[in-house]
C-alpha positions, 0 to 999 in steps of 0.5 A: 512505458515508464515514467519519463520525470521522477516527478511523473513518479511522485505524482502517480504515487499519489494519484494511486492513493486518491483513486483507491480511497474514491473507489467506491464500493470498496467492501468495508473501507472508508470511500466516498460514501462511507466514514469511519467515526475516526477516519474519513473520507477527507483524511485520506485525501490529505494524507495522499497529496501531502505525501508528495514532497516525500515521494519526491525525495524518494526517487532521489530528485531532492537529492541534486540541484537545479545544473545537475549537480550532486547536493548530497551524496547521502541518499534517505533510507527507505524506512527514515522515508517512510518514516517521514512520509507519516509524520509529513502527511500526519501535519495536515490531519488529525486521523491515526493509521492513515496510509502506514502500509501504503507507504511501506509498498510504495516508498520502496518502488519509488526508489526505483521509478525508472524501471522499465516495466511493473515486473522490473519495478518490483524486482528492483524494489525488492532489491533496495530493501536489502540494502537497507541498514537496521537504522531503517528498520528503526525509522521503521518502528518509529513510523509506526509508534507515530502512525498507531497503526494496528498489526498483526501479533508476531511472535518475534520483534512485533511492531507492537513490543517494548523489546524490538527496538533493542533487539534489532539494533543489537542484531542489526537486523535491516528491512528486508530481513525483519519483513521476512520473519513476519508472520506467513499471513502479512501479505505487505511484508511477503510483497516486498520480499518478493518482489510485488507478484500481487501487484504486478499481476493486478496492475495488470488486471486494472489496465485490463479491466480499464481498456475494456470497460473504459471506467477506472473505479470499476477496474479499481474496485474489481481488483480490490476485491479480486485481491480480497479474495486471493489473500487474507487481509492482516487487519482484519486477523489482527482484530478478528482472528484468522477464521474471520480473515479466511472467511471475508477471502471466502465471500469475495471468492464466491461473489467473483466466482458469479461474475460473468462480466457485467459491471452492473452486477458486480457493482451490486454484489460488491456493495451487498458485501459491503453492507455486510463488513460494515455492519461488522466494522470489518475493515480490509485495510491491507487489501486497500493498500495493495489496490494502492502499489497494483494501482502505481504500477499500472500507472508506471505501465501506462494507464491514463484515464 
């Protein structure tokens, strides 16, 4: 199945984001039980419907009028797009790093929101960003300047210094090569290079998980922490370093590997584990934001609850 209206597209970009942060227990993250002192519950909810204009235009439907006919042959780059998306969204709250990675995966993928299936979809959303322009890659930085977004160091055009901006208008270095130069462990970056192999095989999983068990927030915190235990979270090296990175994968590894297909218990050994990050104030944030594409895909796919 697709989605048949880029409307049904924008709409399910936003109902990915609000069935991530309501999922709940999410190890370490803002739910609907659980606050940061600086980021809340209600913050994400207003992030996510206020990026609705946005994803619109993304698919390209601002782009024609009410007969059909072409308004404006220029489409929005994908990073102005993003860029945009944060300072939109930025307007109805007051949080800093709200959804900077969320954006990142699904701008790109709605861009393409007649693919016929999630491996088509990801495939062709890679595409996109090679034709990208450097110009989006500083649309780019400037969303993150405004989000405060928190990333993992590079040694080479980091988000974080004075020097990139420069650096990637001399090189005209667009998107899709300044996300391959990042760091091997930014997995957002390697995702949309490679055409979403985490997401695809997660919208998967959600659908599923969803079709057997019939309750969409255990197939959404399944697959969040099925995702936690695959790849290691950047936010979490970016603030704690690698070791604690590989060792926040390690619990969740250990935690599915005593699965034995009871939600009930699952349920409650992922809330053990998330006791265990926020008395740390270990955030995965990453991770959320690739439940966030894997969610949007399985959307694409059909999944309706």
């Amino acid at each position: 199945m697709m989605f048949r209206t880029p409307e049904d597209a924008a709409i399910a970009a936003v109902i990915s984001m609000l069935l991530e942060v309501s999922g709940n227990p999410k190890a370490g993250n803002v739910d609907r039980e659980h606050n940061f002192p600086d980021l809340r519950y209600e913050h994400f909810l207003a992030s996510s419907v206020s990026s609705y204009p946005v994803f619109l235009e993304a698919t390209g439907k601002s782009w024609y009028g009410k007969n059909g006919a072409e308004r404006n042959k220029k489409k929005a780059g994908i990073g102005y797009l993003i860029f945009k998306s944060i300072e939109v969204s930025s307007g109805w709250h007051k949080a800093q790093n709200v959804h900077f990675g969320a954006y990142i995966l699904l701008i790109p993928l709605l861009r393409r929101w007649n693919s016929s299936s999630a491996f088509s979809a990801g495939f062709l959303a890679s595409q996109e960003l090679k034709k990208t322009t450097y110009m989006d890659s500083i649309y780019l930085l400037k969303g993150h300047q405004l989000s405060s977004a928190r990333v993992m160091r590079a040694d080479n055009l980091s988000l974080g210094s004075q020097e990139t901006e420069r650096f990637l208008r001399e090189r005209k270095i667009n998107l899709y090569l300044w996300m391959k130069m990042a760091p091997e462990e930014n997995a957002i970056a390697k995702e949309v290079t490679e055409g979403y192999p985490l997401s695809i095989r997660n919208s998967r999983r959600i659908r599923n998980v969803f079709e057997k068990y019939e309750d969409i927030n255990y197939a959404t915190v399944l697959t969040y922490h099925t995702l936690l235990s695959e790849v290691p979270d950047a936010l979490v090296i970016s603030k704690y370093g690698k070791d604690v990175g590989f060792e926040v994968q390690n619990l969740a590894r250990k935690i599915l590997e005593r699965s034995n297909n009871d939600p009930d218990a699952d349920m409650k050994r992922f809330s053990e584990l998330d006791r265990k990050l926020l008395e740390r104030r270990i955030n995965p944030g990453t991770i959320a934001d690739l439940t966030i594409s894997s969610l949007y895909l399985a959307l694409l796919e059909g999944l309706r609850f």
